[in-house]
Backbone and ligand atoms as CSV (ligand in chain L), in Angstrom:
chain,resi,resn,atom,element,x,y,z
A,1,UNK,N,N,8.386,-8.338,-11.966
A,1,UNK,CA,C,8.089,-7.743,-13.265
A,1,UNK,C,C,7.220,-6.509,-13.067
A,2,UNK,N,N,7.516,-5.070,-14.049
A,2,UNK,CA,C,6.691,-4.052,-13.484
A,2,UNK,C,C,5.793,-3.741,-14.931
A,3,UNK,N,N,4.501,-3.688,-14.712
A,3,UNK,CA,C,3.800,-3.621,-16.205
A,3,UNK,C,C,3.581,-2.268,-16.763
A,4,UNK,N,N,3.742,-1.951,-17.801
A,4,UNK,CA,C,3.511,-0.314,-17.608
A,4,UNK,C,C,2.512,0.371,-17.434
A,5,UNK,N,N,1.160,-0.574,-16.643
A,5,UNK,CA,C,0.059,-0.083,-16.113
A,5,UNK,C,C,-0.361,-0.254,-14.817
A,6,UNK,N,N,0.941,-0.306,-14.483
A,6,UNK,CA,C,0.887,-0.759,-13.176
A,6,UNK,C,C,0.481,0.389,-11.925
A,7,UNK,N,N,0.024,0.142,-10.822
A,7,UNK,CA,C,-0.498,1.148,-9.972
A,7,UNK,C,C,0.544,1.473,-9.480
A,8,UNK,N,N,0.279,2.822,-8.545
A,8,UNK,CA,C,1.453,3.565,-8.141
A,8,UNK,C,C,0.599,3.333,-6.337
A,9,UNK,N,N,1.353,2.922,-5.577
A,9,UNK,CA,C,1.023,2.664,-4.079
A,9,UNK,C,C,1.806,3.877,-3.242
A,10,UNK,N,N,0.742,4.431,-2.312
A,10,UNK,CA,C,1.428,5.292,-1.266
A,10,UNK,C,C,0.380,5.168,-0.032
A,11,UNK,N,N,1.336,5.738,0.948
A,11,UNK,CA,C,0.623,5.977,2.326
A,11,UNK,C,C,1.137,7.361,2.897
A,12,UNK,N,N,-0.399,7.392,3.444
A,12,UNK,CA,C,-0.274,9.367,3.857
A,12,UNK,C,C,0.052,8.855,5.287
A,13,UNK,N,N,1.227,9.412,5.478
A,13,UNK,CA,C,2.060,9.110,7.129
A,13,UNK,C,C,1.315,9.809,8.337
A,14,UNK,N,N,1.062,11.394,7.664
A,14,UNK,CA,C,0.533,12.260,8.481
A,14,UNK,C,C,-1.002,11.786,9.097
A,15,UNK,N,N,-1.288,10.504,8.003
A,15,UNK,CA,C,-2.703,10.398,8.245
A,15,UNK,C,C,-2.819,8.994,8.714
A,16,UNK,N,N,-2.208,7.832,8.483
A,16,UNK,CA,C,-2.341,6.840,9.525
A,16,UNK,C,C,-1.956,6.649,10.834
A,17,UNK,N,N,-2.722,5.748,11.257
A,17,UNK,CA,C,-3.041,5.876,13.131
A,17,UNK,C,C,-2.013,4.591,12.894
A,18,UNK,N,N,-1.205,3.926,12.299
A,18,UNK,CA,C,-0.517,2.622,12.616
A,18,UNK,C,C,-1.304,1.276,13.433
A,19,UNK,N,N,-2.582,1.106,12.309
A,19,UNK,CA,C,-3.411,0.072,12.998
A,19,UNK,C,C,-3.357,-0.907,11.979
A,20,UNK,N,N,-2.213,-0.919,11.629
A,20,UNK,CA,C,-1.715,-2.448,10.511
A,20,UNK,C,C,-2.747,-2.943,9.841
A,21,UNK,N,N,-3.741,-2.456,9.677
A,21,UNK,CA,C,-4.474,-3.806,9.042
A,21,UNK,C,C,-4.104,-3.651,7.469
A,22,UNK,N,N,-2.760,-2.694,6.828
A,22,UNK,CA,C,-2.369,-2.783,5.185
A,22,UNK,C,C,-1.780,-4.279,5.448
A,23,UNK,N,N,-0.858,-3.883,6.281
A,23,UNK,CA,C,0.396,-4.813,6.272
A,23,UNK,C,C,-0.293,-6.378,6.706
A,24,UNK,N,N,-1.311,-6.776,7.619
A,24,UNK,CA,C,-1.916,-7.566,7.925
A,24,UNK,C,C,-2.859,-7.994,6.754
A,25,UNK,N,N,-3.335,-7.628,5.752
A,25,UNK,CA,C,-4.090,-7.687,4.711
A,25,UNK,C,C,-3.185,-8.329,3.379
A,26,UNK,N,N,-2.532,-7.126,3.403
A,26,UNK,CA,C,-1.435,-7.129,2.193
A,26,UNK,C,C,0.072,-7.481,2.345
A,27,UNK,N,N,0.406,-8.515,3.372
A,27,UNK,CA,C,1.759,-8.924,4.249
A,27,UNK,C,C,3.199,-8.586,2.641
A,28,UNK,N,N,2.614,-8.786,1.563
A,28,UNK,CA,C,3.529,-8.677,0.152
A,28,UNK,C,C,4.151,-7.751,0.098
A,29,UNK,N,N,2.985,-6.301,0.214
A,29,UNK,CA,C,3.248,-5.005,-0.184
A,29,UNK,C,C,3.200,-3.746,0.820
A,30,UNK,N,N,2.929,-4.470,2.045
A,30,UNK,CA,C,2.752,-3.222,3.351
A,30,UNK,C,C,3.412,-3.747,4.547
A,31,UNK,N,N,4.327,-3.175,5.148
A,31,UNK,CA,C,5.255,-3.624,6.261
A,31,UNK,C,C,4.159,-2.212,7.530
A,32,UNK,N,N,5.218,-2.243,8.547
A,32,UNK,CA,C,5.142,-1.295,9.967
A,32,UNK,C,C,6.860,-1.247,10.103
A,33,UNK,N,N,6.265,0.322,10.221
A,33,UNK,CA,C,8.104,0.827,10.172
A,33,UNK,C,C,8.163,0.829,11.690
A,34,UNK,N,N,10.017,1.129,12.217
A,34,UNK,CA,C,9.628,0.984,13.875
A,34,UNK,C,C,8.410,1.821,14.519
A,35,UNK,N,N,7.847,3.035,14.048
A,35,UNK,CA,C,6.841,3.516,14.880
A,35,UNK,C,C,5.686,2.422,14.832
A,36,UNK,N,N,6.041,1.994,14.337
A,36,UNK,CA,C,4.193,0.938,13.942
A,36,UNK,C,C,3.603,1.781,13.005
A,37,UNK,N,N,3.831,2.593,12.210
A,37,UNK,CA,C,3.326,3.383,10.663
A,37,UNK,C,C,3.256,2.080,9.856
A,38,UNK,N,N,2.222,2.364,8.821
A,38,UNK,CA,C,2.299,1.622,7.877
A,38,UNK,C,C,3.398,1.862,6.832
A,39,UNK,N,N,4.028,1.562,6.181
A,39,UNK,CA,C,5.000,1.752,5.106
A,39,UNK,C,C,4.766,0.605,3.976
A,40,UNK,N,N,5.532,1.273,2.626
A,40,UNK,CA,C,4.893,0.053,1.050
A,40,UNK,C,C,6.667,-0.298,1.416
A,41,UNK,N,N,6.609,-1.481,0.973
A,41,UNK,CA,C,8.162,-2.279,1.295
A,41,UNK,C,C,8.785,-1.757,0.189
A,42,UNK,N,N,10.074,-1.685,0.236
A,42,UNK,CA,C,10.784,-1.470,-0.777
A,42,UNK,C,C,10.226,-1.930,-1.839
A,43,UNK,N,N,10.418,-1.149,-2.972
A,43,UNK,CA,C,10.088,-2.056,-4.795
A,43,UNK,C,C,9.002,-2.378,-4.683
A,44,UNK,N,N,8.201,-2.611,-4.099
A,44,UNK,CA,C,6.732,-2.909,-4.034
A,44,UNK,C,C,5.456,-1.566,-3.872
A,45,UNK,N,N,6.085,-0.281,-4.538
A,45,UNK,CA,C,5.343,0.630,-5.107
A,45,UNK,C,C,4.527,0.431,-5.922
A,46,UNK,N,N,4.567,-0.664,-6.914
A,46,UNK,CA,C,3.976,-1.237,-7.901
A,46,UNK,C,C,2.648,-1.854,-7.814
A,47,UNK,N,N,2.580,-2.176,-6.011
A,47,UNK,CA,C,1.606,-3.132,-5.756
A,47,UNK,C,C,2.560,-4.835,-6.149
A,48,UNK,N,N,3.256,-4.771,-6.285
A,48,UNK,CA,C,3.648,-6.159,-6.708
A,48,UNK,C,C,2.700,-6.770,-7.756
A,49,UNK,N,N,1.874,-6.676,-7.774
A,49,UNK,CA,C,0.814,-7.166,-8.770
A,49,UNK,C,C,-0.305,-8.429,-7.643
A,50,UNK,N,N,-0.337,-8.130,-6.558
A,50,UNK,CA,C,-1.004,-7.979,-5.501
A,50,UNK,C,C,-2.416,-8.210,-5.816
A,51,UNK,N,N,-3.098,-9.246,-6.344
A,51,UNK,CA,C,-4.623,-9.011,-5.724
A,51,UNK,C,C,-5.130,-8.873,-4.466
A,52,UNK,N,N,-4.260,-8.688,-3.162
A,52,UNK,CA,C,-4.596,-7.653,-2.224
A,52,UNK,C,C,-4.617,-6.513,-1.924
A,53,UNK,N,N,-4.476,-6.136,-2.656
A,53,UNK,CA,C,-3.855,-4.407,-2.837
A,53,UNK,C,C,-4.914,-3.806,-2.246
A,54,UNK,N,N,-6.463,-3.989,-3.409
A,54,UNK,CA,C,-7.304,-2.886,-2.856
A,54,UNK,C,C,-7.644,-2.989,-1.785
A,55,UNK,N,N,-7.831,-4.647,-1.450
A,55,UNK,CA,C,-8.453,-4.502,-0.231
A,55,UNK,C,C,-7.789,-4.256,1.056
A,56,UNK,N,N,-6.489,-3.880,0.633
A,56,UNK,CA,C,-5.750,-3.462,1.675
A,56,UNK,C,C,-5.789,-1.993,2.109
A,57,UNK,N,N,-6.102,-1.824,0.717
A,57,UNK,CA,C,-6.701,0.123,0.751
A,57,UNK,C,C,-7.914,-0.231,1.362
A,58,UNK,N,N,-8.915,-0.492,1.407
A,58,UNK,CA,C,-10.109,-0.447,1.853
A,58,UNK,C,C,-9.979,-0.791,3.482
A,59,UNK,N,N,-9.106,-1.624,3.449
A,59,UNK,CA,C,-9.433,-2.063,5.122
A,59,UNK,C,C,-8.641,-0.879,5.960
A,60,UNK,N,N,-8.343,-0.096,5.606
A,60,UNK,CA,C,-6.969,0.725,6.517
A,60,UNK,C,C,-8.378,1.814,6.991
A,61,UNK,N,N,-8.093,1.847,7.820
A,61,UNK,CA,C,-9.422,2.608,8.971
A,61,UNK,C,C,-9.537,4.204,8.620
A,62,UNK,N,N,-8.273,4.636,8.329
A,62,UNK,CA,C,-8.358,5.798,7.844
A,62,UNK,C,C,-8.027,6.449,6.333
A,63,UNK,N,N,-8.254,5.579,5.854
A,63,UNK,CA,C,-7.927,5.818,4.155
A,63,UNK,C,C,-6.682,6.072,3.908
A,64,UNK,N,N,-5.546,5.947,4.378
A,64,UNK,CA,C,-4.345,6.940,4.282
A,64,UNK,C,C,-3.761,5.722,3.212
A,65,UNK,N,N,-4.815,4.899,2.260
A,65,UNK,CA,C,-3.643,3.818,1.636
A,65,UNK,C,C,-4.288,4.216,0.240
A,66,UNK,N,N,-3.225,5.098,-0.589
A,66,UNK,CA,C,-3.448,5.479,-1.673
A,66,UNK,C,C,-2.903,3.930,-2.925
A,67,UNK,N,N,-4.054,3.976,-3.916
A,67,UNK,CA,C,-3.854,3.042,-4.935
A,67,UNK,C,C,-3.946,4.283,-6.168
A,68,UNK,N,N,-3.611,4.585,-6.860
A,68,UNK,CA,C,-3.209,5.111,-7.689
A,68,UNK,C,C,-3.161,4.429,-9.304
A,69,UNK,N,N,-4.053,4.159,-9.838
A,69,UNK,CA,C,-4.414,3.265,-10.722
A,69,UNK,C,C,-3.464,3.957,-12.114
A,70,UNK,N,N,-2.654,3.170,-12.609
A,70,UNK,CA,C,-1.817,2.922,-14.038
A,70,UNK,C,C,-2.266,3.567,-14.778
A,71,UNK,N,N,-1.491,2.969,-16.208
A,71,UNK,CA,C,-1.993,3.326,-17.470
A,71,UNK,C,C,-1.732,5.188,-17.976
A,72,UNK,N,N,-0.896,5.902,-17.137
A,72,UNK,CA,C,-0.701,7.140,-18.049
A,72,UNK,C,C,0.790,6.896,-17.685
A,73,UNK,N,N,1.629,7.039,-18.165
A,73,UNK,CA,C,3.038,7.356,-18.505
A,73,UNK,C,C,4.071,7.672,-17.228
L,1,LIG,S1,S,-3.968,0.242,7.698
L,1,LIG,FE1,FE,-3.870,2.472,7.434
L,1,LIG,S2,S,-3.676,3.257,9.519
L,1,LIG,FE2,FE,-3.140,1.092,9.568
L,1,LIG,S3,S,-0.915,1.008,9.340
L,1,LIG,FE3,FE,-1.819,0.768,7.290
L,1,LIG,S4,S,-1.875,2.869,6.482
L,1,LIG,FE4,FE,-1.621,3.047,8.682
């Protein structure tokens, strides 16, 4: 289900070192593509509705895990 305040999830490619700890945190909403990059899984831009989300942003060593908080259109 996607709410229409739902967060918008990204990762800056150029800027993660591929030290998993999204995907290890947030196993729902953050995979490792073959380089070992972090990547948001398919359809799960949304955050899934994830109460790991932030702290999956928080734990990523180099910030490259954008949360993008809802609520405008
Ligand atoms: S935690 Fe950060 S650096 Fe590590 S794979 Fe995820 S986005 Fe990349």
């Amino acid at each position: 289900m996607v709410s229409p305040v739902a967060p918008r999830v990204s990762i800056a490619t150029d800027v993660c070192i591929g030290a998993g700890q999204c995907a290890l945190t947030a196993p729902g909403v953050f995979t490792q593509d073959e380089d070992g990059l972090g990547a948001v899984l398919p359809g799960r831009e949304d955050g899934g509705g994830s109460p790991l989300l932030r702290e999956a942003a928080r734990a990523c060593p180099v910030s490259a895990v954008t949360v993008e908080e809802g609520g405008g259109a």
